[in-house]
VOZA-939160 format. One record per residue (C-alpha): residue number from 0; residue in three letters; chain; x, y, z. Coordinates in steps of 0.5 Angstrom, whole numbers. Layout:
<pts>
{pt NUM,'ALA','A',{X,Y,Z}};
...
</pts>
This chain:
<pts>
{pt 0,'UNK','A',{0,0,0}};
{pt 1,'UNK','A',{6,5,1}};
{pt 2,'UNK','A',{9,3,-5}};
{pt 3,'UNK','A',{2,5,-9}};
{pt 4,'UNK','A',{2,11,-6}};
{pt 5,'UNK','A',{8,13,-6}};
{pt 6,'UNK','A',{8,11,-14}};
{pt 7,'UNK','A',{2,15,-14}};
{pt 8,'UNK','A',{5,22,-11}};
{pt 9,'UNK','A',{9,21,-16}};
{pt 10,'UNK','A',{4,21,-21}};
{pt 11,'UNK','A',{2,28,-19}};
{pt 12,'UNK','A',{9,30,-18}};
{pt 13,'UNK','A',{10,28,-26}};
{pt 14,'UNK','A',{4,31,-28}};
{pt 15,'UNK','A',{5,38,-25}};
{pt 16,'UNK','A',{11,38,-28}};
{pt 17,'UNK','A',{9,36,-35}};
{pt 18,'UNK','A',{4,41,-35}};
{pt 19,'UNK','A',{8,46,-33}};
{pt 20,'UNK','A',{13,45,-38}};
{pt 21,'UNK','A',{9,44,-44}};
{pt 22,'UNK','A',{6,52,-41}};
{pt 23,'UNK','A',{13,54,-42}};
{pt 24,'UNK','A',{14,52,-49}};
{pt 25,'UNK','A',{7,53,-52}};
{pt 26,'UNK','A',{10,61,-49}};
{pt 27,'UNK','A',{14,59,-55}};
{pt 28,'UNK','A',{9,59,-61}};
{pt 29,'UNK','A',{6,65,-59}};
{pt 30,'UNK','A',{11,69,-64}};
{pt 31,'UNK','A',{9,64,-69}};
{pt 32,'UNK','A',{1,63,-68}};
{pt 33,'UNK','A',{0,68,-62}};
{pt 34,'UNK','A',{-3,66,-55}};
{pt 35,'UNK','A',{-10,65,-59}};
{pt 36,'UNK','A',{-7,60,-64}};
{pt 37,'UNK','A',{-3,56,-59}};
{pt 38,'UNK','A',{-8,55,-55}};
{pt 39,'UNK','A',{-13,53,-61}};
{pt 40,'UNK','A',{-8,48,-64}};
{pt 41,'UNK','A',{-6,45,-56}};
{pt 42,'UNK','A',{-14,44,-55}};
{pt 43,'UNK','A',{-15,41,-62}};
{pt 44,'UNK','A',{-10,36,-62}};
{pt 45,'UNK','A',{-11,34,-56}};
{pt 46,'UNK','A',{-19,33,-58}};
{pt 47,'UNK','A',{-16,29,-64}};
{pt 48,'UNK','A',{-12,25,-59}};
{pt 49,'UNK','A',{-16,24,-54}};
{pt 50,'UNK','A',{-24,22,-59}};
{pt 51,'UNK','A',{-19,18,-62}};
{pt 52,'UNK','A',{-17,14,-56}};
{pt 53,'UNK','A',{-24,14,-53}};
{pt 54,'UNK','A',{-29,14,-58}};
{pt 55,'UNK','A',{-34,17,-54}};
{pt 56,'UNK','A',{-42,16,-55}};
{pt 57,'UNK','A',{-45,22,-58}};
{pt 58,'UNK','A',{-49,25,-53}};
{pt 59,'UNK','A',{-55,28,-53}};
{pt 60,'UNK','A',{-60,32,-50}};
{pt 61,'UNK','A',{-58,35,-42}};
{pt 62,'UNK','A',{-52,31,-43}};
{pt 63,'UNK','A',{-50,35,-50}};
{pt 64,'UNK','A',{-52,42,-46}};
{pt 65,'UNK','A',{-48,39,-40}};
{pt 66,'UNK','A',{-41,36,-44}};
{pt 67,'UNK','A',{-42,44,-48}};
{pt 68,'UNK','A',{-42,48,-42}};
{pt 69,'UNK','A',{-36,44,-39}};
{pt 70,'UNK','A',{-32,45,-46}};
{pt 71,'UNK','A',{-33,52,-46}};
{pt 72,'UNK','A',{-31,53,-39}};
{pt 73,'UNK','A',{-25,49,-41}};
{pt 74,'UNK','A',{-23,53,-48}};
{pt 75,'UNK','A',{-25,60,-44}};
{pt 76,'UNK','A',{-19,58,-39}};
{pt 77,'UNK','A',{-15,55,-44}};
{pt 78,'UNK','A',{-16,61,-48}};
{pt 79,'UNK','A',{-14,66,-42}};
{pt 80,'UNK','A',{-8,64,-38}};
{pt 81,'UNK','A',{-5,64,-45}};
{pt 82,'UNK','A',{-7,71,-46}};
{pt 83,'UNK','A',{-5,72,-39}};
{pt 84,'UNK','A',{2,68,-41}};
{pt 85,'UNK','A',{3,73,-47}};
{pt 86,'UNK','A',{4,79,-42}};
{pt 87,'UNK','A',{7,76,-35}};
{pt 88,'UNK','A',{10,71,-33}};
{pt 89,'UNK','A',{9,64,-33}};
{pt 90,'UNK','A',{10,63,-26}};
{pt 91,'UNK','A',{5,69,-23}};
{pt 92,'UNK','A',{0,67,-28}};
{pt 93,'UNK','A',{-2,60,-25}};
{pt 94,'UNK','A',{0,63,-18}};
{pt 95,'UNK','A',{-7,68,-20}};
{pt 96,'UNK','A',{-11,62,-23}};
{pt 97,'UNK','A',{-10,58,-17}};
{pt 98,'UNK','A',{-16,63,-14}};
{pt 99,'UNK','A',{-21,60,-18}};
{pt 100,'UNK','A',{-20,52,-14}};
{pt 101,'UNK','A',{-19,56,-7}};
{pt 102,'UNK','A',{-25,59,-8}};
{pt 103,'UNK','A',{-29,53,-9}};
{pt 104,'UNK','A',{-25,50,-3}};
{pt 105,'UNK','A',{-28,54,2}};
{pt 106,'UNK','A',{-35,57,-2}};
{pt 107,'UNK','A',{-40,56,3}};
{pt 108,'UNK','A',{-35,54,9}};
{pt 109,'UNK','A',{-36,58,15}};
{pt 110,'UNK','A',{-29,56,19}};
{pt 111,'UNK','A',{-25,61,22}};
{pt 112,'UNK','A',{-19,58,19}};
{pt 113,'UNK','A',{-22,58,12}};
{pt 114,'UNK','A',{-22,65,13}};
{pt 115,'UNK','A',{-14,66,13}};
{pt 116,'UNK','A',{-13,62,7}};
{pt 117,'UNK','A',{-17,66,4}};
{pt 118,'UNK','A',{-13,72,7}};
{pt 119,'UNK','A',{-6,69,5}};
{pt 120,'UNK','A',{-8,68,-2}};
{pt 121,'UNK','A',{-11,75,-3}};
{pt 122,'UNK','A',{-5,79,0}};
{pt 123,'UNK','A',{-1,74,-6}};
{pt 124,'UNK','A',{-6,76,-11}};
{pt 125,'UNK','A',{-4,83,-10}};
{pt 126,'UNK','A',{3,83,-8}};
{pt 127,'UNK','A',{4,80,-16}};
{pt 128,'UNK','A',{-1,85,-19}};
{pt 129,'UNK','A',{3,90,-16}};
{pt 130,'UNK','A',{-3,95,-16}};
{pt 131,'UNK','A',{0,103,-17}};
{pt 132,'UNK','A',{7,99,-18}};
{pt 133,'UNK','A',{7,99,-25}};
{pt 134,'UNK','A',{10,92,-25}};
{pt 135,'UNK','A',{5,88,-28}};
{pt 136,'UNK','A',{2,88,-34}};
{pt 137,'UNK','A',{-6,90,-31}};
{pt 138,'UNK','A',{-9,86,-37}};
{pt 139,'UNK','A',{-5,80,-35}};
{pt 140,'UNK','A',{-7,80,-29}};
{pt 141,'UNK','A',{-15,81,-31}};
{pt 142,'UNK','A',{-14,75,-36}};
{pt 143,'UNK','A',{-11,71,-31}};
{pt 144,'UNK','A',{-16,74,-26}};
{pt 145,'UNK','A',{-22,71,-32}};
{pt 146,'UNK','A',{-18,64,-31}};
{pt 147,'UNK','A',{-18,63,-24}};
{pt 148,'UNK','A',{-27,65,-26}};
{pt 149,'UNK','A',{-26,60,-31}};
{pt 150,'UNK','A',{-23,54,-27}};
{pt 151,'UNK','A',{-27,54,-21}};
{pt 152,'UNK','A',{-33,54,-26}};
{pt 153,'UNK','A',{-29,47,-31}};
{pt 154,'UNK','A',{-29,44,-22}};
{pt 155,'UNK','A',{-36,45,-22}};
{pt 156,'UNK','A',{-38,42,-28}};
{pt 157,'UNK','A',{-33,37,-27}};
{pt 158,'UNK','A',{-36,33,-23}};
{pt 159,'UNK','A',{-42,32,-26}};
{pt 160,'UNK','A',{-39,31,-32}};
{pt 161,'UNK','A',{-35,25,-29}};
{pt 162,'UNK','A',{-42,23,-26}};
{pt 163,'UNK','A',{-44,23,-33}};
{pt 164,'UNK','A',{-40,20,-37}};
{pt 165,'UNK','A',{-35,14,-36}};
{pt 166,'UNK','A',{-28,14,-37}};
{pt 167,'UNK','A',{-24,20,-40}};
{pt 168,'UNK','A',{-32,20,-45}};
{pt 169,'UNK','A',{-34,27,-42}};
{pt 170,'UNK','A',{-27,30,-41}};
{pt 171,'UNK','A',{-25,27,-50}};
{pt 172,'UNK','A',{-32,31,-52}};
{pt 173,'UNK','A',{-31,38,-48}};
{pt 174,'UNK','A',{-24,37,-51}};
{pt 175,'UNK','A',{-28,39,-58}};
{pt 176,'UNK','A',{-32,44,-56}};
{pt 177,'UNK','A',{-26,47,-52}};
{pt 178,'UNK','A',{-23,47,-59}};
{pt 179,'UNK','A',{-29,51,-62}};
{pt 180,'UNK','A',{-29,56,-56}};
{pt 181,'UNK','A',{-21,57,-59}};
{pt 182,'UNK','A',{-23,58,-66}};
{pt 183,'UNK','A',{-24,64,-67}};
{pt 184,'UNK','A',{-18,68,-64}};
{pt 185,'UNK','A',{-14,62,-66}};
{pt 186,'UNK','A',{-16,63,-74}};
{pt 187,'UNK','A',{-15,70,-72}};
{pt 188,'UNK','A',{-8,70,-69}};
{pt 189,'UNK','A',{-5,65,-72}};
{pt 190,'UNK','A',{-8,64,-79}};
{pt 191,'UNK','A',{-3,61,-84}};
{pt 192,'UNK','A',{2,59,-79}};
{pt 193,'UNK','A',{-3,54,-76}};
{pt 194,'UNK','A',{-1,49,-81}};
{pt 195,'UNK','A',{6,50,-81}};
{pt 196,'UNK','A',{10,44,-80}};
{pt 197,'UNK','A',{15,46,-74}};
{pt 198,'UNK','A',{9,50,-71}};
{pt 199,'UNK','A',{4,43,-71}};
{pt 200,'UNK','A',{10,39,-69}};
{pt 201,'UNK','A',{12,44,-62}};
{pt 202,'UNK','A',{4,44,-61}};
{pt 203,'UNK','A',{2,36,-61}};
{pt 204,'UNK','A',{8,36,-57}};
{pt 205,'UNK','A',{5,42,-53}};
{pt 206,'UNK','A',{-2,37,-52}};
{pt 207,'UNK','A',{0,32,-50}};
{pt 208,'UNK','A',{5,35,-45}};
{pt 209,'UNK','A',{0,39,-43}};
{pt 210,'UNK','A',{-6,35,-43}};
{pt 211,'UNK','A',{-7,28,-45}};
{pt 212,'UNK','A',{-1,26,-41}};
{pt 213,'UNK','A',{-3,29,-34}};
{pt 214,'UNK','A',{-10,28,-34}};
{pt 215,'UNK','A',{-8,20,-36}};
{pt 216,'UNK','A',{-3,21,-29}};
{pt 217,'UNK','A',{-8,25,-25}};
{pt 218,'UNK','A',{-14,20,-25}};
{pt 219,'UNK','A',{-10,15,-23}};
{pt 220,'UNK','A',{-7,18,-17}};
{pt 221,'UNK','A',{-14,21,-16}};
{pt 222,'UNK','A',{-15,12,-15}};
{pt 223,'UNK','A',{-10,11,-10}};
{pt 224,'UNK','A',{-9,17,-6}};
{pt 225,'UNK','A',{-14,21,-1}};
{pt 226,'UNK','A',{-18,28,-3}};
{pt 227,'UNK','A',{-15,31,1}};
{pt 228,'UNK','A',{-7,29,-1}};
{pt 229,'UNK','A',{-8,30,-8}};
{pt 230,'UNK','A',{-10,37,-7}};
{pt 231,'UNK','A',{-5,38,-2}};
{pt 232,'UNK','A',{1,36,-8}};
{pt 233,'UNK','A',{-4,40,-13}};
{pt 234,'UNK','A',{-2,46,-10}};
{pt 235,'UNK','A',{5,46,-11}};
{pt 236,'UNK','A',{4,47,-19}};
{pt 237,'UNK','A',{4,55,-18}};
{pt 238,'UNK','A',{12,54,-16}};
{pt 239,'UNK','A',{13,48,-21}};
{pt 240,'UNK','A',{10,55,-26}};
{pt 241,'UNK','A',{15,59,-23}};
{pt 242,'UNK','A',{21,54,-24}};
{pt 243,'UNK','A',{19,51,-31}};
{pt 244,'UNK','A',{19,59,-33}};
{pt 245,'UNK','A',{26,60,-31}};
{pt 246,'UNK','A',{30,54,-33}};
{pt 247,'UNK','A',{25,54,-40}};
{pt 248,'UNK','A',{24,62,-40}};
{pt 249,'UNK','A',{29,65,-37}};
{pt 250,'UNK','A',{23,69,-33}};
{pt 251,'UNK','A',{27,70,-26}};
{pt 252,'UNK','A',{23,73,-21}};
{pt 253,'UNK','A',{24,77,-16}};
{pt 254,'UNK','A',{24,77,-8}};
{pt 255,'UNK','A',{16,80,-9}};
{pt 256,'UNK','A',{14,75,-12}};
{pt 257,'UNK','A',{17,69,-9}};
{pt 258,'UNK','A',{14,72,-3}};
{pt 259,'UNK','A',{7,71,-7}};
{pt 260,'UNK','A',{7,65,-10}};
{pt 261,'UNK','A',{9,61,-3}};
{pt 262,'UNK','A',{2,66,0}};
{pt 263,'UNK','A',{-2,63,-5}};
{pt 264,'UNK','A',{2,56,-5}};
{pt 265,'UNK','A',{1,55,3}};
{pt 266,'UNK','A',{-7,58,2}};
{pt 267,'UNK','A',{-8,53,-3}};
{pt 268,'UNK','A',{-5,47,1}};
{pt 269,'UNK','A',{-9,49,8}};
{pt 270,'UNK','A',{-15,50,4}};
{pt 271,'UNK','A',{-15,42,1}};
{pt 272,'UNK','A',{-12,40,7}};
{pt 273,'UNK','A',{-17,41,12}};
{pt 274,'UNK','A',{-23,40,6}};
{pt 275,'UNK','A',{-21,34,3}};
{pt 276,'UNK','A',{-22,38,-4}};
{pt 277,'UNK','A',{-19,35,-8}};
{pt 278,'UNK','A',{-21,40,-14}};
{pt 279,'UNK','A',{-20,38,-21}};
{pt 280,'UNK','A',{-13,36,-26}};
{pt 281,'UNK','A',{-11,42,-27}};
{pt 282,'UNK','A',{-11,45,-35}};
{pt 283,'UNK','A',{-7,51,-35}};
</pts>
């Protein structure tokens, strides 16, 4: 039993990182394709992947309106932490999204306790938007800010998608919808540089890094650890961001925003702790 979990966090460890990682290099398509093409091509790639793989049923009725909402949540995201990525570091970009899980952490608890995460992750979100400092790109950080809304609403919806569909079904149909959501700013960003072959080959290795692989790696930790350890290590991911932004980057940061990130990384991490939330594989 100890050595399934401990192969288990390292599930969660391997899938942060390969999230992150694969931020990190679709950062390098933006030049190519723009923020909008990146994410368009991840989505659409990852679509193909992932149907290919499942063959989903076609839903119908309530289950097509449900898979729908939950695709748009997950393209909407998608779409808004790379435009959040294209003007601020990777690293306080995911630190910012990480108000969208916490916030449904403690929606509706009334623990003193819960208070102070709270609390701890709001002086991080503000120490990083630098308000009056001039610092921070602000329409980063409101892009960012939209992905956090995103997140918690991709979290809700999740758990009745999971509840609905079996398997990666749900998950594989939502990543079509996604990819329709991204269609347009993807058109009209990338345009032609979409088909390009080094710009395909750079995003389906963005995909699967940043998609299939740790959605695959999540679930089967999620069957091997409790609730609320799973969140625990998921809230590392904003000080894997900030890594994978330096050594992929070069995005150093400074003692300000390392301060931060350890607020909202603490935040995240008691929140889960002491709720069992566990939130949902995490999609920047």
């Amino acid at each position: 039993m100890g050595r399934e979990r401990g192969a288990a966090v390292g599930m969660v460890l391997a899938a942060a990182a390969s999230l992150q990682v694969g931020a990190a290099f679709a950062v390098g398509l933006f030049d190519e394709v723009g923020p909008g093409g990146a994410v368009f091509l991840r989505l659409g790639l990852a679509a193909l992947v992932l149907v290919a793989f499942v063959r989903p049923p076609l839903p119908r009725g309530r289950e097509l309106r449900l898979v729908a909402a939950f695709g748009v949540a997950l393209g909407l995201m998608n779409w808004s932490i790379y435009e959040a990525m294209d003007r601020i570091p990777l690293g306080i970009a995911v630190t910012i999204e990480f108000a969208g899980p916490l916030a449904v952490a403690v929606a509706g608890s009334r623990r003193p306790l819960d208070g102070l995460w709270i609390v701890l992750a709001a002086a991080g979100i503000v120490l990083l938007a630098d308000p009056g400092g001039g610092g921070t790109d602000a329409v980063g950080v409101l892009f960012a800010l939209l992905a956090a809304g995103c997140w918690s609403a991709y979290i809700l919806l999740s758990k009745r998608v999971g509840a609905t569909f079996p398997g990666l079904s749900g998950l594989a149909l939502a990543m079509v919808f996604g990819t329709l959501v991204a269609l347009p700013a993807g058109l009209g960003q990338g345009g032609s540089g979409l088909l390009e072959p080094e710009v395909l080959a750079v995003a389906l290795a963005v995909a699967v890094a940043s998609s299939v692989l740790p959605y695959s790696l999540e679930l089967e930790a999620l069957r091997r650890l409790p609730a609320a350890v799973f969140g625990v290590l998921m809230s590392l991911e904003p000080a894997v961001a900030a890594l994978a932004g330096w050594v992929v980057l070069e995005q150093a940061l400074g003692a300000r925003e390392l301060l931060a990130i350890a607020l909202v990384v603490a935040a995240s991490a008691g929140a889960a702790a002491l709720s069992g939330a566990a939130g949902a594989p995490a999609p920047s």
